[in-house]
Each structure stands twice: as C-alpha cells, then as structure tokens.
C-alpha positions in Angstrom: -44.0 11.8 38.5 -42.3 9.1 36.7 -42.3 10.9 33.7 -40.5 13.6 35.1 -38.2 11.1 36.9 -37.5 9.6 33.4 -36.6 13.4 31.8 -34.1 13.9 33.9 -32.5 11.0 34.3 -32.4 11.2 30.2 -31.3 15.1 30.1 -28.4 13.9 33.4 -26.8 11.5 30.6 -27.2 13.9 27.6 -25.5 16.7 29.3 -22.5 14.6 30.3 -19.9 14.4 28.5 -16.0 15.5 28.3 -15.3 19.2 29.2 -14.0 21.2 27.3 -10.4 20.6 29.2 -10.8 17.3 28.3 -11.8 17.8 24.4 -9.0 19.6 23.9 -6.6 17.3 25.4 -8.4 14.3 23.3 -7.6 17.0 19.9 -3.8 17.3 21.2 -3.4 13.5 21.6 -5.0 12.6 18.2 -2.8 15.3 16.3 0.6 13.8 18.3 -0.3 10.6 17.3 -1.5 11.2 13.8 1.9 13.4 13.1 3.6 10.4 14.4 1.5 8.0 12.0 2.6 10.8 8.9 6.0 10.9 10.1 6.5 6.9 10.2 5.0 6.5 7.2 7.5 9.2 5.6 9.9 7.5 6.6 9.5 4.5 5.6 8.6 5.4 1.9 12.1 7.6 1.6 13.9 4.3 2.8 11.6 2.2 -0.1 12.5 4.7 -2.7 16.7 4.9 -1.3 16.8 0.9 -1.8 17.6 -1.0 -4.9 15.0 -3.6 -5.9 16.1 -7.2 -6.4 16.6 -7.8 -9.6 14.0 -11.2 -10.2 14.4 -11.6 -14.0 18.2 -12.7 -13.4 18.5 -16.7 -14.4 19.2 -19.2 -11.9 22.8 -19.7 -10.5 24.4 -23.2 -10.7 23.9 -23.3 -7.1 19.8 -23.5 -7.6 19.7 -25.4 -10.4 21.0 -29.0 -9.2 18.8 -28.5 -6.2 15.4 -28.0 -8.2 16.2 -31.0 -10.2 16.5 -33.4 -7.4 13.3 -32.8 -6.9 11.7 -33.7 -10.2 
C-alpha cells in the first residue's frame, strides 16, 4: 500500500505544472520584456555612436597644471 501511496503522490507533483493558459502568458511576458531589453539597448548604442568622444590626448590647461604641482 505505501508503495502505491508513494506513486501517486510522485505522479500528483509530476503532472502539475502551468497550463497551457499560463505557458503562453509566461512566452508573451518574456518576448515584452526581451523586446524592451533589445529596444533599450538600441537605444543606447545610437546615442554612444551620435556623441563625440572626449578628446584625452589634449595637454593640460594652465588651470590643471598649478594645482598638480602643489601637490609634489
């Protein structure tokens, strides 16, 4: 008997699971939130390739340069 009881309380917690209903909402959500992923990130690398890079290999303004020295 206890085998049996054991089988189907193993074959009650196999067979649940989402419906199908609620697969297909779970597919809906992930693509809304993966287009909005893809969307975010196309955005933000057409604003990184619209914007001018600092230039860093300009020298140091007067401005800089006293202050570095004080602290030498």
């Amino acid at each position: 008997m206890s085998i049996i009881a054991v089988a189907l309380f193993t074959a009650t917690f196999v067979s649940c699971g989402p419906s199908a209903e609620e697969k297909a909402k779970m597919d809906e959500r992930a693509k809304v939130i993966s287009d909005s992923i893809a969307n975010a990130i196309s955005a933000s690398m057409n604003a990184a390739t619209t914007e001018t890079p600092a230039d860093t290999t300009a020298a140091p303004t007067a401005t800089t340069a006293p202050a570095e020295e004080a602290h030498h």
